[in-house]
N, C-alpha and C positions, 0 to 999 in steps of 0.2 A: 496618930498623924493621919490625915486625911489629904490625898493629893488627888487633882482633878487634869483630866487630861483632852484635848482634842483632839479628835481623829477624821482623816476625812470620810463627808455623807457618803461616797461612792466604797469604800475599804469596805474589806472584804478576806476571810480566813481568818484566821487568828493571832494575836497579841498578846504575848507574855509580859512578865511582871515580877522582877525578883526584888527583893527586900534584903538586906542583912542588916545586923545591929553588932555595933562594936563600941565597945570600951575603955575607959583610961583605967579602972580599979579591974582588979582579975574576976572574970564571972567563970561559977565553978559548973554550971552545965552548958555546955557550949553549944548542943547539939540541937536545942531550937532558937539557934541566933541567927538564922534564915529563912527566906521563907518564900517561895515562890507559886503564881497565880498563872493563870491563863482565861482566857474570853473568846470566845468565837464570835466573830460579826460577819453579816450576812445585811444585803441588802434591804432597802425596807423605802416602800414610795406609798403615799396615802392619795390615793384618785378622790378625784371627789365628782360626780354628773350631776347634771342641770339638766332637766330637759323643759320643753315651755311648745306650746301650739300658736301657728301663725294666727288662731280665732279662737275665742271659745264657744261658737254657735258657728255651725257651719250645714248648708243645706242638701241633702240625700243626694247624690250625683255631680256632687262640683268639689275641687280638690283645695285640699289646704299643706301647709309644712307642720314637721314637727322638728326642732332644730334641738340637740344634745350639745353640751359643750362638754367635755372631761378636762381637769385641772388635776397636774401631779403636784400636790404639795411638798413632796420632798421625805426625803433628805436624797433618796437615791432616781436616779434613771430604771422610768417603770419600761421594762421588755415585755416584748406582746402583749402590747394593751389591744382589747376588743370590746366593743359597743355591741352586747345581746339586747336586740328590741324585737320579742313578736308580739306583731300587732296582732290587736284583739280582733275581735271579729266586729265587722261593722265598717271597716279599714280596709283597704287595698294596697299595697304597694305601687305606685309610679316610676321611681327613680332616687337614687341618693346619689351623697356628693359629699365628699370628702371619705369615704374609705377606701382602702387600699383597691379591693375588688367592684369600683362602681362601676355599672352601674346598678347590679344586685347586690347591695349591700345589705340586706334584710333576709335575714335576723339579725346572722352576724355580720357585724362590722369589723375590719382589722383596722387599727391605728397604726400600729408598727412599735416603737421606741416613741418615749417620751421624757424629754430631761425634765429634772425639779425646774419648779416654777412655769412651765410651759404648758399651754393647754390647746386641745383641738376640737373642731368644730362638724358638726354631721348634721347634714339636713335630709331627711324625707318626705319625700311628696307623696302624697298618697290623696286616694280618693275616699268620700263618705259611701257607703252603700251600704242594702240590707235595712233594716226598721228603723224609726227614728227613736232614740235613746241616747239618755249619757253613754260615754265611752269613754274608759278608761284603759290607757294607754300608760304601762311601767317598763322602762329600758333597766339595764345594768352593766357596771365597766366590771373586766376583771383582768389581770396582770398575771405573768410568770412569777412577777417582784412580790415579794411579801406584805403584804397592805396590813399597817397597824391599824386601821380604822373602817372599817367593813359597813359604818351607817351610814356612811355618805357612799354608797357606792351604788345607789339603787338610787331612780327620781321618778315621778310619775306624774302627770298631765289626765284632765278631764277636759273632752269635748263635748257640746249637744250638738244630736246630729237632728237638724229639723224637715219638715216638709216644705216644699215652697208651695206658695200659694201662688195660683193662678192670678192674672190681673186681669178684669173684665173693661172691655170696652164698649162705646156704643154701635 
């Protein structure tokens, strides 16, 4: 016999499970006619980040965003989520918005609590400086809550950081 049960996504400790088997004709060993189980549940919230650049050409000394979004897929409420982004070199920091400590949210970012299906939103300003080159910029979420899926929790962005060219007149 196979039985299927629902439990709520937020449950949490443990759940038992007893069985017995009984009879009309007389069974002559009684003594495995029960049978009981147990399961421990523990939270579990799968993050998942985006991150994406307000350009992807942006020129030495003028400032652009980099906005993250984190999405908890569920099934549980992720606790202390936080947004790790250090920026690469090449990058400055300006200001951020939407972490708990803006407006130096960099490196970390705290989120705080995040119920399933809810997502939140970080933008950093930052400036281009240092040589012109791609730059490659990788944030990361990570939780108290036990994350069944650890591939989506890393996102990464490329910028080219160029020169501006002067404009010549008569």
């Amino acid at each position: 016999v196979d039985a299927t049960f629902s439990i709520a996504p937020d449950a949490i400790g443990s759940i038992g499970n007893a069985a017995s088997l009984d009879a009309t004709t007389p069974l002559y060993n009684t003594g495995d006619d029960a049978s009981t189980t147990s399961t421990t549940l523990g939270a579990s919230a799968d993050l998942a980040l985006a991150k994406t650049a307000s350009t992807n050409t942006i020129k030495v000394g003028e400032e652009f965003d980099y906005t993250l979004e984190v999405v908890n897929n569920g099934p549980s409420t992720a606790t202390n989520v936080v947004i790790t982004d250090n920026l690469p070199p090449g990058v400055e920091a300006v200001s951020t918005t939407g972490c708990l400590e803006d407006p130096a949210g960099v490196p970390a970012c705290t989120i705080g609590s995040l119920a399933p299906g809810a997502s939140s939103t970080v933008d950093i300003r930052v400036e281009a400086v240092g040589t012109p080159g791609l730059t490659t910029n990788t944030a990361s979420v990570t939780s108290d809550t036990s994350d069944p899926t650890t591939s989506n929790n890393q996102s990464a962005v490329e910028v080219f950081k160029a020169i501006g060219v002067p404009t010549l007149s008569n």
